[in-house]
Structure formats: C-alpha cells, structure tokens
C-alpha positions in Angstrom: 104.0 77.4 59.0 101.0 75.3 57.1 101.0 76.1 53.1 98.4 77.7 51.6 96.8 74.0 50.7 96.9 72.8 54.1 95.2 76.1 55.1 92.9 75.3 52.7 92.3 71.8 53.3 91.7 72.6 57.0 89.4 75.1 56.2 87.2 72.7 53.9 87.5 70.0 56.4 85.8 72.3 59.1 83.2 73.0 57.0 82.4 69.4 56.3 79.6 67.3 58.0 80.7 66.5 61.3 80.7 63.0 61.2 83.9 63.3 58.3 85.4 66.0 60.1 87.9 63.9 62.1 89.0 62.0 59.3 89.6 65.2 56.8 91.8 66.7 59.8 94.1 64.1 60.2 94.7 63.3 57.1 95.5 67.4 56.4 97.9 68.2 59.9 101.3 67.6 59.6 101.6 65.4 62.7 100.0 62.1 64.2 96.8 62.9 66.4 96.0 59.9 68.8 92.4 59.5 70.4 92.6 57.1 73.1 89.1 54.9 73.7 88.7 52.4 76.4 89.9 49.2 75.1 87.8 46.1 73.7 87.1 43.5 76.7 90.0 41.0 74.6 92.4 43.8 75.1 94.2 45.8 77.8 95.4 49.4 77.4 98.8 49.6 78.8 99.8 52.8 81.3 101.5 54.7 78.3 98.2 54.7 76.4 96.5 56.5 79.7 97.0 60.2 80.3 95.9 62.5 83.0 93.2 65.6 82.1 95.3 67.2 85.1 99.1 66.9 84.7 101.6 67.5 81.8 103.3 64.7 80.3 106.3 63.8 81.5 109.6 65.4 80.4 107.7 68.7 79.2 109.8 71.8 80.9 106.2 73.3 82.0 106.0 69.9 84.3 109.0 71.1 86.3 107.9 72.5 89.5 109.3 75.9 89.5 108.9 79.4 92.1 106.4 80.2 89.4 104.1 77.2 89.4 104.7 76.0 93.1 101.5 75.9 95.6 100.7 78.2 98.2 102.9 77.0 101.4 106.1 77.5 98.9 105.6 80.7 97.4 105.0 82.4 100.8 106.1 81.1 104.1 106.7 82.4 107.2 107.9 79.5 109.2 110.6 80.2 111.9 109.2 83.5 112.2 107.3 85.7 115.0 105.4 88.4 113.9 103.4 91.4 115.8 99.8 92.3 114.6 98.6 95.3 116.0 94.7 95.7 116.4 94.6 92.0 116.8 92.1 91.9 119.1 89.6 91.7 116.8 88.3 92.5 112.7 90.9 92.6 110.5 93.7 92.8 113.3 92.7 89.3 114.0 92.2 87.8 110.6 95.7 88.3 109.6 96.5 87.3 112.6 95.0 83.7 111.1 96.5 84.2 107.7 99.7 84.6 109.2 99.5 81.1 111.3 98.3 79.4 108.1 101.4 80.5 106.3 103.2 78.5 109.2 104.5 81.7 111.4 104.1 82.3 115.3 101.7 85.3 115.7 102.0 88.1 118.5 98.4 89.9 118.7 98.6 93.3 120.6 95.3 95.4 120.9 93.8 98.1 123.6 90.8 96.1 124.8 91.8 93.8 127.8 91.2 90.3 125.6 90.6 89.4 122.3 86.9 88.4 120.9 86.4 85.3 122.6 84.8 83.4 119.2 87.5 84.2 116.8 90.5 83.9 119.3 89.3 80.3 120.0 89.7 79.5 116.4 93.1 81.4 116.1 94.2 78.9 119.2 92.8 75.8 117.4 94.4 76.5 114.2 97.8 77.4 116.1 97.9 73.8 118.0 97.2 72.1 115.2 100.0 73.5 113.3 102.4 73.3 116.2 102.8 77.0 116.4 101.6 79.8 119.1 99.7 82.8 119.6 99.9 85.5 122.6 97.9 88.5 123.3 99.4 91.8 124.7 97.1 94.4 126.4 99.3 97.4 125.3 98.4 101.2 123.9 100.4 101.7 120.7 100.7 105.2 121.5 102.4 104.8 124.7 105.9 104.5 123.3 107.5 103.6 126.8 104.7 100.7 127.0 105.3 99.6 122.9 109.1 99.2 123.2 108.3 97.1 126.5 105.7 94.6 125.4 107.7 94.3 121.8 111.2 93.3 123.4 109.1 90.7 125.8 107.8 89.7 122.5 110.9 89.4 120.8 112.6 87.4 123.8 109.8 85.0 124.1 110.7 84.1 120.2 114.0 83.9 120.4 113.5 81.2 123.4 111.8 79.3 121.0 114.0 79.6 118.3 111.0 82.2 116.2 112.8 85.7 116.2 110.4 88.7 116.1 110.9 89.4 112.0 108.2 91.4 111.4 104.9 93.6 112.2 101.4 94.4 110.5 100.2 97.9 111.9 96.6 97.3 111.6 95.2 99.3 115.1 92.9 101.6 113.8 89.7 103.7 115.3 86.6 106.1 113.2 83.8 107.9 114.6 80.9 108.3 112.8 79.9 112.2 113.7 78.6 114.9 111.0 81.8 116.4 109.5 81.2 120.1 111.0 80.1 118.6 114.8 83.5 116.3 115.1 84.8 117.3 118.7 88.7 118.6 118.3 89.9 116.1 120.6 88.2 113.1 119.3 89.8 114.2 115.8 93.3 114.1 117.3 92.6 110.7 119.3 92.1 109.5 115.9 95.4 111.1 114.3 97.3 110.0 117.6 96.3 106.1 117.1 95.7 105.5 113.2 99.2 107.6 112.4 101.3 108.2 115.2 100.6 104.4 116.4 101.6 102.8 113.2 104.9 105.0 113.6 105.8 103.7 117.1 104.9 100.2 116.2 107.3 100.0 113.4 109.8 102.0 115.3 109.9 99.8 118.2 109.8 96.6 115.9 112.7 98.0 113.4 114.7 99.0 116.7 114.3 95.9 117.9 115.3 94.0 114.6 118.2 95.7 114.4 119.4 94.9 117.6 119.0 91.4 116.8 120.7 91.5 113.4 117.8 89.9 112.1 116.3 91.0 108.9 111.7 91.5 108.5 109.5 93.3 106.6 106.6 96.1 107.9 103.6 96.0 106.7 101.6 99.4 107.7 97.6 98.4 106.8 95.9 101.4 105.3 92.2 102.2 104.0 90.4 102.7 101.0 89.7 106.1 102.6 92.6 107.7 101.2 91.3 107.4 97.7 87.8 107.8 97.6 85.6 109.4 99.9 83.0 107.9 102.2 80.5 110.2 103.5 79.9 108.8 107.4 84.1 109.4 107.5 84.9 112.6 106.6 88.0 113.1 108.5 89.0 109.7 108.2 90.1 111.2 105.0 92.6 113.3 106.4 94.6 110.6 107.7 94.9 107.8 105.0 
C-alpha cells in the first residue's frame, strides 16, 4: 500500500497543470513507468522496446491460452458428431441446423413439408461443402413413432458409415394458429399438443434409444418458447403447452 505522502503527492500531482503532470507522477509511484516514442531517424528501436495494444506480454499467466480464454471453435465443438434437428425445414429448425455445421458437426434436418426452403437449404449445402461436412433432409412426421424410430436408425447408420455417430438431437418442430381464444376448434388445439409436446417426446425417445444401443454418449436439446412465461395475446393456447 502507498503511504499517506505518496497518497498525497499523487493527489497534488493530478491536480497540477497538465503539462507537469507526467513528471510529478513518476517521480511519486513506486515503480519505473516507460513511454515508448518512435525513435529519432539516428536511432533504431529494437523489438523489446515495441509492444502490441492487443496481446499480453510474454510470460504473464493471463497470456496462457486456457478453456477460459480460448476462441470459439475450442470452447464448443461438435466435430465427429451427427446430429438430428427436427423442424429443419425451415425458421429456426434450419438456423441451427447452420449453427451446428459451423461448430464443425454433420447435420440431419427432419421436417413435415416434402423439402426444405429452397434459399436457405442452398446456403446450409454451401457452408457444409466448404467445411467438408454433410447435410440430409428427412420427410418424416415426428408424431408417427413407427416412422421416427425408422428415419432416426437410417440416420444413425448413415453416420456411423462415415465415421459421425448420431450423438445428439434439437427438438425444434413446432406449429401455432392464430384464432381468437374462445373460437379455437378442439381438434386443432390437440394437433397442436400432439406435435409441439408429444413430438419432442418421440424424437428424444427414438434418439436416446438409439444412443444407447450404440454405447455412444449426446446430449438433447428440447427448444422451447418464450410463451411459457409471458403471454402473447394472438397465442393463447400456445400457453398451455410451453
């Protein structure tokens, strides 16, 4: 700790005319301040004088790449991997289909309609070539269990071939209506239970099953809404079921 003259001293030195400030400082700290300039044309600056504005100096324990510090790619990485996106036919379904390929894994979409949205599957298949990984699309109904344990073990064999096991899913299929709360039709509302609930289960039933079976260890990662926390007037009953 600084005495209570070099407190003092650093105080008065602040509140001196600038253009003395920088003298009255270093004559006060207890330690050697450098300022590097650019050196007269007579003389050269040698590479110790020179230091980055963007990297520590060397030798410092906080210039030591660690899990904390590392970039992106290192932190999270799904190379080697295969992993199932359901609702990847398009909107969020198919943009995490893209974050997954840009954290290096192999990407499974599966969606209802019979082919993805032409624009953004384009860009999926660019961004998969480039990278030297693949991307498939299923036609399946996640509510079919019969049909989900089908396409998911054709999945699972196709990245085992390649040397990808399946290791994981996102549950992302999801549907809404927008119809005044006391006119929603009974059967629309349990459409809407059937795929936004009892989808996500059979998905990560099928994909945990199959896992399992493999001795191969993933994660599940079941995408759900804002919906369940606030409330959003053209949804009503989405309410119910987040």
């Amino acid at each position: 700790m600084y005495g209570p003259s070099t407190s003092q001293s650093l105080t008065n030195a602040f509140r001196a005319p600038s253009a003395t400030r920088l003298a009255s400082v270093s004559k006060t700290l207890p330690v050697s301040v450098n300022f590097h300039t650019k050196a007269p044309s007579n003389e050269s600056a040698s590479q110790s004088d020179l230091h980055s504005d963007i990297e520590l100096p060397k030798g410092l324990p906080e210039s030591n790449q660690t899990e904390a510090n590392a970039y992106g790619p290192q932190l999270f990485s799904l190379r080697g991997q295969t992993v199932l996106v359901t609702g990847g036919g398009r909107g969020v379904g198919i943009s995490l289909a893209g974050a997954i390929i840009e954290a290096g894994g192999h990407v499974a979409c599966m969606d209802v309609l019979p082919s993805p949205s032409e624009p953004e599957w384009a860009e999926l298949e660019k961004m998969a070539k480039r990278s030297g990984l693949t991307i498939s699309y299923t036609n399946c109904d996640i509510t079919d269990e019969e049909a989900m344990v089908s396409a998911v073990t054709e999945i699972s064999k196709a990245g085992s071939a390649r040397g990808t096991p399946l290791r994981g899913a996102v549950a992302c299929a999801g549907i809404q209506q927008k119809i005044p709360v006391l006119e929603y039709p009974v059967a629309d509302f349990e459409r809407m239970l059937r795929v936004n609930t009892v989808g996500a289960f059979v998905t990560a039933k099928a994909v945990a099953n199959d896992m399992v079976k493999n001795r191969v260890t993933g994660s599940l990662v079941l995408v759900a809404s804002m919906s369940g926390n606030i409330a959003n007037r053209v949804s009503s009953w989405l309410h119910a079921l987040k």
